[in-house]
DONU-513465 format. One record per residue (C-alpha): residue in one letter; x, y, z. Coordinates in Angstrom, 2 decimals, padded with zeros to 5 digits, always signed. Layout:
<residu = a, xx = X, yy = Y, zz = Z>
...
END
This chain:
<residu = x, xx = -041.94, yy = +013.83, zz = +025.37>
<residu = x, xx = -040.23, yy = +011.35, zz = +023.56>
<residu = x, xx = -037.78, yy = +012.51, zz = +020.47>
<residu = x, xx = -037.46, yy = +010.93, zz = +017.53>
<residu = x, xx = -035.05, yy = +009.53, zz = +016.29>
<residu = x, xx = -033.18, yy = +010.74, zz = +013.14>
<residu = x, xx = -034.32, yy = +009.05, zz = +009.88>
<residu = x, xx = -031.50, yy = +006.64, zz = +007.81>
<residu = x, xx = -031.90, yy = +009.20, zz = +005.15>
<residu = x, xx = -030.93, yy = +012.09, zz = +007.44>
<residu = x, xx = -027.76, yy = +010.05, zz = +009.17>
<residu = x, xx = -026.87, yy = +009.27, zz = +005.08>
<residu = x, xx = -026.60, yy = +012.95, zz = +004.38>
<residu = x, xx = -025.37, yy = +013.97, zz = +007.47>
<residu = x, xx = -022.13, yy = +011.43, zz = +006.69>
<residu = x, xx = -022.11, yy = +012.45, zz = +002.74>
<residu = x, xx = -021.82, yy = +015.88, zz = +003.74>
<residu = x, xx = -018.84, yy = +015.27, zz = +005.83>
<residu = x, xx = -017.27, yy = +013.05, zz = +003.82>
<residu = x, xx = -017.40, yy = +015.60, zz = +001.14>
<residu = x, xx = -016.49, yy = +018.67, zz = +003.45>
<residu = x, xx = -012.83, yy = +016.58, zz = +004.66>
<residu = x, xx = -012.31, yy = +015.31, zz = +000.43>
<residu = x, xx = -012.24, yy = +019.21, zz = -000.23>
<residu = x, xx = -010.22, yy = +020.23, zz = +002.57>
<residu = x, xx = -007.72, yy = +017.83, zz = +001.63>
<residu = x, xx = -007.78, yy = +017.95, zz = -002.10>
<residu = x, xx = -008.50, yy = +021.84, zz = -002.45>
<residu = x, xx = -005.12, yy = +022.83, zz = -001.39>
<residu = x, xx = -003.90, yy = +020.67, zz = -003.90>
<residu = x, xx = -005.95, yy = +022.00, zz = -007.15>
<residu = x, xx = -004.57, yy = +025.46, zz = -005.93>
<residu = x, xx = -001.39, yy = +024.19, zz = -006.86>
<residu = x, xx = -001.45, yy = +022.67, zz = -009.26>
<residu = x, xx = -003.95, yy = +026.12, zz = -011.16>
<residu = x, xx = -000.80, yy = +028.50, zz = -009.71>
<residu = x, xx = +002.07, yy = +025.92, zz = -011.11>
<residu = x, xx = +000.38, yy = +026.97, zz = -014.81>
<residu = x, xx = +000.28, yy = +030.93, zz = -013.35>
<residu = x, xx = +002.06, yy = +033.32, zz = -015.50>
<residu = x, xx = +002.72, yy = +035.53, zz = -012.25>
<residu = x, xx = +005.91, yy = +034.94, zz = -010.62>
<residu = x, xx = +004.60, yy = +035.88, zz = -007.44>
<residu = x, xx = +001.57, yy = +033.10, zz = -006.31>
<residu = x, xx = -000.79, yy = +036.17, zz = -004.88>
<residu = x, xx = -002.45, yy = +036.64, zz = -007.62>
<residu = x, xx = -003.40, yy = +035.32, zz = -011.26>
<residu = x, xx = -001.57, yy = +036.68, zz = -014.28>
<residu = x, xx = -002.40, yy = +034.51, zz = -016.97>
<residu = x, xx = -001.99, yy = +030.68, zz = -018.24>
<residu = x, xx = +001.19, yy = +029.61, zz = -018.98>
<residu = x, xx = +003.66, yy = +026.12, zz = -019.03>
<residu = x, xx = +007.03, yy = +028.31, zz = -018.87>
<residu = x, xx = +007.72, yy = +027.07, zz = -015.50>
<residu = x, xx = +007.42, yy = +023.46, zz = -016.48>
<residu = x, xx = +010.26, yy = +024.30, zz = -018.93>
<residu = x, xx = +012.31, yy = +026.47, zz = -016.89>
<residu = x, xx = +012.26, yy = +023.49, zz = -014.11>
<residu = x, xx = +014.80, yy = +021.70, zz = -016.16>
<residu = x, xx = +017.00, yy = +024.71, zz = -016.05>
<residu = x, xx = +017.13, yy = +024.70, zz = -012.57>
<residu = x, xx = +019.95, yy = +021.95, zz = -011.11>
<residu = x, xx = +019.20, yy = +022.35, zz = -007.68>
<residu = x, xx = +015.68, yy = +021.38, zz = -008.17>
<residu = x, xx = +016.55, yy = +018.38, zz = -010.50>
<residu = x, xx = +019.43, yy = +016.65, zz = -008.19>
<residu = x, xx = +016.87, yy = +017.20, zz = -005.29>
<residu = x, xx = +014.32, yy = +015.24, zz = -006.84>
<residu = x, xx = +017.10, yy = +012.61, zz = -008.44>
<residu = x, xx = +018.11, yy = +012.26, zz = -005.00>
<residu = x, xx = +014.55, yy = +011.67, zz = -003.82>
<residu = x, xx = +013.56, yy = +009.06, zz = -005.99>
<residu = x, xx = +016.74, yy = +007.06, zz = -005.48>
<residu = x, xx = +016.45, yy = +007.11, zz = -001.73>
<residu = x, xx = +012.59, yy = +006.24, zz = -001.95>
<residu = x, xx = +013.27, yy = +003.22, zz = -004.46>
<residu = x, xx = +016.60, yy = +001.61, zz = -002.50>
<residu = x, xx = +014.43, yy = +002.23, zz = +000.85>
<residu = x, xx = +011.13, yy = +000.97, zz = -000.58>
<residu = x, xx = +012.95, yy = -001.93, zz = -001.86>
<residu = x, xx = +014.70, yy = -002.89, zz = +001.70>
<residu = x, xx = +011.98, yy = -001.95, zz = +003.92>
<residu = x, xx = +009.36, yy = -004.10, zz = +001.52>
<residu = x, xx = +011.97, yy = -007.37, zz = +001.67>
<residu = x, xx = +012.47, yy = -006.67, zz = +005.78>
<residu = x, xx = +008.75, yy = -005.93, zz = +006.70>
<residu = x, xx = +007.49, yy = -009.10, zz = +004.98>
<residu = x, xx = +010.14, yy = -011.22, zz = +006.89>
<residu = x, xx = +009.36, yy = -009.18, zz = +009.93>
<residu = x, xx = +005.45, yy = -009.96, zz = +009.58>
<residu = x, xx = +005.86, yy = -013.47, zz = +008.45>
<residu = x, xx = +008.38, yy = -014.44, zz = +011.73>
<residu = x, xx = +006.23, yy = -012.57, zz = +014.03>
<residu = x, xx = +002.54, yy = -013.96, zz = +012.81>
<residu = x, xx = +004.13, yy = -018.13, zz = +011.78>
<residu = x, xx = +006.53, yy = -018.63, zz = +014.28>
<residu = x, xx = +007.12, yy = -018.73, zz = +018.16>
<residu = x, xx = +009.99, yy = -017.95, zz = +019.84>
<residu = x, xx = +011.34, yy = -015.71, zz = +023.08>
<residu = x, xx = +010.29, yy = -012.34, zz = +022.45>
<residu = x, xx = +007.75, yy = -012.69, zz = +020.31>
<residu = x, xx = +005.50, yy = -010.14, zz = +022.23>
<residu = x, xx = +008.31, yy = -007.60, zz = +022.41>
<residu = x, xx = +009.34, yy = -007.60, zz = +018.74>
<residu = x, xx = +005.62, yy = -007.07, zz = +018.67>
<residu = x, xx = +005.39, yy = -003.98, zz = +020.33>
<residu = x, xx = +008.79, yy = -002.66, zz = +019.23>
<residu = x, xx = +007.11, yy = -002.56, zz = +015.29>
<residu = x, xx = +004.89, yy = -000.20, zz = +016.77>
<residu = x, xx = +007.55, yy = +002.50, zz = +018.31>
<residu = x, xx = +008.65, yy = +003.55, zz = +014.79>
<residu = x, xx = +004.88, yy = +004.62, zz = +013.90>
<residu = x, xx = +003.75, yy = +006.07, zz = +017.33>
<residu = x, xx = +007.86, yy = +007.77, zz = +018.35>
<residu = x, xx = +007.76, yy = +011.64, zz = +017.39>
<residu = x, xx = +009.27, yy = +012.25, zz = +013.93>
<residu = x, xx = +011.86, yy = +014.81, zz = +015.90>
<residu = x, xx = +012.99, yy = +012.24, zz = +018.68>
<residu = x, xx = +013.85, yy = +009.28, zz = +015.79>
<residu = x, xx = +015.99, yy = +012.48, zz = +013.81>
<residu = x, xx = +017.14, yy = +013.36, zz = +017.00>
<residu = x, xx = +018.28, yy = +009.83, zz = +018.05>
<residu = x, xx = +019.67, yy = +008.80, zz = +014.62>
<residu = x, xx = +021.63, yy = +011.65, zz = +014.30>
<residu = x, xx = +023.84, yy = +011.01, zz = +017.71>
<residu = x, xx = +023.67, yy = +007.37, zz = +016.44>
<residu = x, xx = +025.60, yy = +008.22, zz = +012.83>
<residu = x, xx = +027.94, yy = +011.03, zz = +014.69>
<residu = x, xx = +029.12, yy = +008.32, zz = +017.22>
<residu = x, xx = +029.54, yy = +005.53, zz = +014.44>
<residu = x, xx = +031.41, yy = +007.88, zz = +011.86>
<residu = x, xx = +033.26, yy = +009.29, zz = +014.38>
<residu = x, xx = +034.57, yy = +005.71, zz = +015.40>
<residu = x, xx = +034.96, yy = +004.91, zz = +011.89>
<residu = x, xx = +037.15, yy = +007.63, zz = +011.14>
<residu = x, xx = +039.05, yy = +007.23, zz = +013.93>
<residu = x, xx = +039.71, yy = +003.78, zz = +013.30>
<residu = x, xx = +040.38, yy = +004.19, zz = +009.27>
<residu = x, xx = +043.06, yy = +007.34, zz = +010.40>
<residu = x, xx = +041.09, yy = +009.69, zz = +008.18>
<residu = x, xx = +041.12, yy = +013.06, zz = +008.96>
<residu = x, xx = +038.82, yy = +016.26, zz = +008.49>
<residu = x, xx = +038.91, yy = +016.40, zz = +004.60>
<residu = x, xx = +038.66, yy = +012.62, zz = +003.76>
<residu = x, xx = +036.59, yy = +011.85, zz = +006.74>
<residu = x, xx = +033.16, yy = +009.82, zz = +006.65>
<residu = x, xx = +029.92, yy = +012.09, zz = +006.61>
<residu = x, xx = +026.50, yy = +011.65, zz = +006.13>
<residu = x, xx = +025.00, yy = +011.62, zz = +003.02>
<residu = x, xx = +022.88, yy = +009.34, zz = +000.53>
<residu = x, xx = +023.99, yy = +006.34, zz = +003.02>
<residu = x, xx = +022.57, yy = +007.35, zz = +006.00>
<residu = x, xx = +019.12, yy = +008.68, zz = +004.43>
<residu = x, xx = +018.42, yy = +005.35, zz = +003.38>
<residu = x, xx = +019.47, yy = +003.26, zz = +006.29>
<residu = x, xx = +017.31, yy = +005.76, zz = +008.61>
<residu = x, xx = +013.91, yy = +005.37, zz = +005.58>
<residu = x, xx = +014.53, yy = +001.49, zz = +005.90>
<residu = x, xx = +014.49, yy = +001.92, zz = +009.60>
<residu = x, xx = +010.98, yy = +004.14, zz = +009.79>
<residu = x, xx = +009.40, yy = +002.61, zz = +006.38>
<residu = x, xx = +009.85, yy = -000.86, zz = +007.74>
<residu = x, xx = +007.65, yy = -000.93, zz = +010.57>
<residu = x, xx = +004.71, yy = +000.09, zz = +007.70>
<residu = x, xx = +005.32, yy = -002.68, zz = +005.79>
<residu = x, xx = +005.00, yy = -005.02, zz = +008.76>
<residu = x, xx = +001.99, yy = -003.74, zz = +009.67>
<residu = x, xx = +000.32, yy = -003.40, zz = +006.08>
<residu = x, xx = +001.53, yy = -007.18, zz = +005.44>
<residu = x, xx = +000.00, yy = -008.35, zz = +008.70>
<residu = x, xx = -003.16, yy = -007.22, zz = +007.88>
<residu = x, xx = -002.78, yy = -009.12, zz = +004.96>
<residu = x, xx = -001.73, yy = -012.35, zz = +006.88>
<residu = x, xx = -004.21, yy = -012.27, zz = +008.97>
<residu = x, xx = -007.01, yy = -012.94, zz = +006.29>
<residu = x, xx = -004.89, yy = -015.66, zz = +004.74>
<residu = x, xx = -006.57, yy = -018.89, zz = +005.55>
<residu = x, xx = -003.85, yy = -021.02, zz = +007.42>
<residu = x, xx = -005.42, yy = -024.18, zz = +005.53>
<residu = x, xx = -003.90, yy = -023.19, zz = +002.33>
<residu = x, xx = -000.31, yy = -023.40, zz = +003.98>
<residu = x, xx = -001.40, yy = -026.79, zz = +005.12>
<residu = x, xx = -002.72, yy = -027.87, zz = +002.47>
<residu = x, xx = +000.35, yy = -027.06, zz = -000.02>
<residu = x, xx = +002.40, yy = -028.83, zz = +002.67>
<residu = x, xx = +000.11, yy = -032.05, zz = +002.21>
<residu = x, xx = +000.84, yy = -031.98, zz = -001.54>
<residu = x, xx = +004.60, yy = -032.22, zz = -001.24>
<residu = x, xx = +005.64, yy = -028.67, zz = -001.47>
<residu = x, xx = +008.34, yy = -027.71, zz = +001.25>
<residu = x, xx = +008.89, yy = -024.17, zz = +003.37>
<residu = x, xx = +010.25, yy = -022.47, zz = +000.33>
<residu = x, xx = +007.96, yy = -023.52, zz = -001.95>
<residu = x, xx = +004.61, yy = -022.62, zz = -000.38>
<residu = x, xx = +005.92, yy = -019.18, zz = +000.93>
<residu = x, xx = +006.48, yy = -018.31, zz = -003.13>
<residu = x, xx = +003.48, yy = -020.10, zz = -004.53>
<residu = x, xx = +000.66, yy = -019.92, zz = -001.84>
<residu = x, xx = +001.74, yy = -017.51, zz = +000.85>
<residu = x, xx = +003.26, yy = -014.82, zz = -001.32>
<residu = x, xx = +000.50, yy = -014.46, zz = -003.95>
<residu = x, xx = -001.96, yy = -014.41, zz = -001.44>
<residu = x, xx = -000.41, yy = -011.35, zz = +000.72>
<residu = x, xx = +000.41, yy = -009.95, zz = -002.50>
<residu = x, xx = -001.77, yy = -007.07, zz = -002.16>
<residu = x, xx = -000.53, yy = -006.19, zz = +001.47>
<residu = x, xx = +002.81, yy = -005.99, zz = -000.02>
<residu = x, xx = +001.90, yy = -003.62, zz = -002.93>
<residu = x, xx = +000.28, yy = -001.52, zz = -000.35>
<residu = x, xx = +003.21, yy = -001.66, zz = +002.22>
<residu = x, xx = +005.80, yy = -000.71, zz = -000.45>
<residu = x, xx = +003.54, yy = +002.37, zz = -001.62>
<residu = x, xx = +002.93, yy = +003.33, zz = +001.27>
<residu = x, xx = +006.72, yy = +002.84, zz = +002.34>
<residu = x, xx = +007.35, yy = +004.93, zz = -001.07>
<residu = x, xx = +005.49, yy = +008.04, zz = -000.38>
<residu = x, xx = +006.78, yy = +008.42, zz = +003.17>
<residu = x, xx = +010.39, yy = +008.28, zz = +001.87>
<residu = x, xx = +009.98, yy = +010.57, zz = -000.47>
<residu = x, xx = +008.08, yy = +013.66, zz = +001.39>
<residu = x, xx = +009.75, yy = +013.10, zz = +004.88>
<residu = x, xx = +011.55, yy = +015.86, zz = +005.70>
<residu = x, xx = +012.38, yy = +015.94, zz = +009.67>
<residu = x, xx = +014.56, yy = +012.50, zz = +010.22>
<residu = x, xx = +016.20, yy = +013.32, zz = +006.68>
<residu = x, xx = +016.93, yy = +017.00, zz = +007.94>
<residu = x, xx = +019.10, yy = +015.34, zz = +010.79>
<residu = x, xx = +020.84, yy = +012.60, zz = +008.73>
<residu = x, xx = +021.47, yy = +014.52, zz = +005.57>
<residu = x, xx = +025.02, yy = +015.81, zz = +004.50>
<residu = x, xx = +026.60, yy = +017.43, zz = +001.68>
<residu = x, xx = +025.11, yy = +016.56, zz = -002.19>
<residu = x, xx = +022.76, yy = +014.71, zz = -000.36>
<residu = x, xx = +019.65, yy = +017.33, zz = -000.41>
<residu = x, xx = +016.64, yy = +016.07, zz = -000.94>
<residu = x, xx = +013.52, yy = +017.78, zz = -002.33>
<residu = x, xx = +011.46, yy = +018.76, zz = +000.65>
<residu = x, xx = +014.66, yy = +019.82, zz = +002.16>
<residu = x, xx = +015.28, yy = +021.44, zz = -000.72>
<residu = x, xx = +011.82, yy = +023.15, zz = -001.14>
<residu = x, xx = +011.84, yy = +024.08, zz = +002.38>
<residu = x, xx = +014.68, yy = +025.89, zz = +001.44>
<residu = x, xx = +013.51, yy = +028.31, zz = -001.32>
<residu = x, xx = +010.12, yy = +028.57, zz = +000.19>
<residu = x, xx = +011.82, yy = +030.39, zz = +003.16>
<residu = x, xx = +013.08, yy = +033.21, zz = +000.76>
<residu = x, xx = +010.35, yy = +033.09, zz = -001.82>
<residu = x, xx = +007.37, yy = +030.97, zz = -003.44>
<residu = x, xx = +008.81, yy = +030.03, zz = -006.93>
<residu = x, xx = +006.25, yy = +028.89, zz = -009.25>
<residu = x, xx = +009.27, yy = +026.30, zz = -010.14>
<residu = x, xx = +008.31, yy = +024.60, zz = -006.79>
<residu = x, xx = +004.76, yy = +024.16, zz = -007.87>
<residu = x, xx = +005.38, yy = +022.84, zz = -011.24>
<residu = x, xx = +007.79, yy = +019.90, zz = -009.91>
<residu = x, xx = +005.07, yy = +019.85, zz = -006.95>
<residu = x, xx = +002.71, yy = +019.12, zz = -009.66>
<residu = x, xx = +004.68, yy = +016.34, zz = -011.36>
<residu = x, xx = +005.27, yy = +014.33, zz = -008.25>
<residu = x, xx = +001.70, yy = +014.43, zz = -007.47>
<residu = x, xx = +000.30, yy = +013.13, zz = -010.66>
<residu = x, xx = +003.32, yy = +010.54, zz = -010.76>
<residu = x, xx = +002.03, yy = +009.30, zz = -007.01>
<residu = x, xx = -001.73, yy = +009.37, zz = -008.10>
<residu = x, xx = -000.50, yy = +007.32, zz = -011.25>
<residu = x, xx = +001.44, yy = +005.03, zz = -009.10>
<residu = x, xx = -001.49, yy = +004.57, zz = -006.34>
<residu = x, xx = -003.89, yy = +004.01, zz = -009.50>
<residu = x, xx = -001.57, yy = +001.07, zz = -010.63>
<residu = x, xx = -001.65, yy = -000.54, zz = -007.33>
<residu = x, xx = -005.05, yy = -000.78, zz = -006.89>
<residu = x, xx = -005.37, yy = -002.32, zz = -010.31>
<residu = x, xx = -002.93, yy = -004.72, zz = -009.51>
<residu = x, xx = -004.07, yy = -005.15, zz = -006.06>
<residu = x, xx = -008.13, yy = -005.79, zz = -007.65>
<residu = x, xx = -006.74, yy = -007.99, zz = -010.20>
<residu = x, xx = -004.76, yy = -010.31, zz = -007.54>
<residu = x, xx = -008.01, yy = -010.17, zz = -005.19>
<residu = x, xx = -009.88, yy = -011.34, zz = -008.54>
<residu = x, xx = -007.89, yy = -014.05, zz = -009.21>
<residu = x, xx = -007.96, yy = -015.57, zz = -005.51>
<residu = x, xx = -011.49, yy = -015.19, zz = -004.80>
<residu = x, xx = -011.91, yy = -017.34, zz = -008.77>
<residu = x, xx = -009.19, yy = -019.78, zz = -007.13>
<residu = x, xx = -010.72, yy = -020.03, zz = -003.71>
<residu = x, xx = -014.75, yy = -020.01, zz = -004.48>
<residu = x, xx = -016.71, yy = -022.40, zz = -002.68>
<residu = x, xx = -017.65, yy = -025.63, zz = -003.19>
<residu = x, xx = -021.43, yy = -026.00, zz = -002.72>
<residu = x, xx = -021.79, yy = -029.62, zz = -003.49>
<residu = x, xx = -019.22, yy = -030.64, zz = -000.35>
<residu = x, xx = -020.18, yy = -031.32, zz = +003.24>
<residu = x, xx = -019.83, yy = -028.51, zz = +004.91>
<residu = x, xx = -017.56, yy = -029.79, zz = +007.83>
<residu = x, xx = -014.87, yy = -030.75, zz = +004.48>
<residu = x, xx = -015.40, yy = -027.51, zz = +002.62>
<residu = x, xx = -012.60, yy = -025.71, zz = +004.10>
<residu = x, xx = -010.40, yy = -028.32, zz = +003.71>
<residu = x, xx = -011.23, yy = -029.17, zz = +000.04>
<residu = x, xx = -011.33, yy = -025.25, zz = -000.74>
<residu = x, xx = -008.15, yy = -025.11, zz = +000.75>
<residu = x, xx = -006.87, yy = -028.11, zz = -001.07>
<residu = x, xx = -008.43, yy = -027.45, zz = -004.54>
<residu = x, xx = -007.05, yy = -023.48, zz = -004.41>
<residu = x, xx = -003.41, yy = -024.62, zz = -003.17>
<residu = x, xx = -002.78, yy = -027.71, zz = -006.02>
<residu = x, xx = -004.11, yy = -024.37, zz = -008.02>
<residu = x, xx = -001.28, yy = -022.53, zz = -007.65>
<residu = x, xx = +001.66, yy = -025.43, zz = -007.21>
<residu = x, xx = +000.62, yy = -026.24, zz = -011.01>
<residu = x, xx = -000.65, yy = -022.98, zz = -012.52>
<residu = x, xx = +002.52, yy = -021.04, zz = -012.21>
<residu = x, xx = +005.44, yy = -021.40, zz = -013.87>
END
């Protein structure tokens, strides 16, 4: 007996279904937050009523507020670094040849596959050793000594975060057309001036993606900061970790709350920008019909390149 096979319509629903069934068990957890950060109960087992005094009594609480100060200044001096380093990263490795290029190809991966624990882990005999050199070589003692703090956070987030944006931007490099390089060359422009008129605008989209993606992992890691973290330099999850372990405070879900519909904000303002650079270079780069179509690529290449070199300012 021979079985059928199932219909297009079924295999349709059958991924719909799932699709749907993994949106709600991420997003689910999330609405239940954000209905208990508006709960009038203190306590977040059950439902006392709708209220916004927790959104007011978050800026009462300091602890809270220097947490999430602290957050956003390590995410943005991170995202910043990491952004700048993973696009020189991807461009070296993907434009240029030189001894080693297959190794510094593999080691981009070991930051993304390594164990969050064994990078803490590592950093943290790495900063002991250093400080503890430092301080014995500046004569300072136990109350003047070098710690961790804010310094060390971000140096270890530029050291995870960058090895994102390489990858992110290498996706991106990969789909730019090689021609377009060669073709700004051919018009006169030098290294520096293709890389910010041609090659830049055209990965421009990888890079938005790398840095928000560098972004959000700075500012909910919580196991590498744990382990390179020092006095006044608490971050929130840290932070959060730390009240959750002797209550749930409705406080924690209102700031919870903010940081989530700041991120969605931010990811919605990517992808606008992201749509509206892919726009632009598909209008720049559309085919030319009427050429032969052994000289299309070049004079698509061409015509898109002397684009840009005279379009922007």
């Amino acid at each position: 007996m021979i079985r059928r096979r199932p219909s297009r319509r079924f295999a349709n629903l059958a991924i719909g279904s799932a699709s749907v069934l993994v949106y709600v068990f991420f997003y689910v957890p999330v609405a239940v937050l954000v209905l208990f950060s508006f709960n009038q109960a203190r306590t977040g087992g059950r439902w006392g009523g709708f209220t916004t005094e927790w959104y007011s009594a978050l800026f009462d609480n300091d602890r809270l507020i220097t947490a999430a100060q602290n957050s956003l200044l390590i995410a943005v001096v991170a995202t910043a670094v990491a952004v700048v380093l993973g696009t020189m990263l991807s461009l070296a490795i993907d434009r240029r040849t030189f001894r080693g290029r297959t190794a510094a190809q593999q080691v981009v991966y070991l930051p993304v596959i390594a164990p969050e624990i064994v990078t803490g882990v590592a950093l943290l005999a790495f900063f002991s050793l250093t400080l503890g050199r430092l301080n014995d070589l500046l004569g300072r003692g136990a109350q003047d000594a070098l710690r961790m703090g804010r310094p060390t956070i971000i140096i270890a987030h530029v050291a995870f975060c960058t090895a994102f944006v390489a990858l992110v931007v290498r996706s991106s490099l990969r789909t730019l057309d090689p021609s377009l390089e060669e073709a700004a060359q051919d018009l006169g422009a030098n290294a520096w001036t293709t890389f910010w008129r041609v090659t830049l605008p055209s990965i421009m989209p990888g890079v938005l993606g790398g840095a928000l993606l560098a972004f959000t992992l700075s500012l909910d890691n919580f196991v590498i900061t744990f382990f390179v973290s020092g006095p006044g330099a608490t971050t929130l999850p840290i932070e959060v970790f730390g009240q959750l372990r002797r209550t749930i405070s409705p406080e924690v879900n209102a700031i919870s709350t903010l940081i989530f519909g700041a991120s969605t904000l931010l990811l919605v303002g990517a992808l606008v920008v992201q749509s509206t650079v892919s726009r632009q270079r598909s209008q720049r780069i559309r085919p030319l019909s009427r050429q032969p179509r052994n000289r299309a690529a070049q004079a698509r290449a061409t015509q898109a390149t002397h684009t840009q070199l005279e379009g922007q300012p």
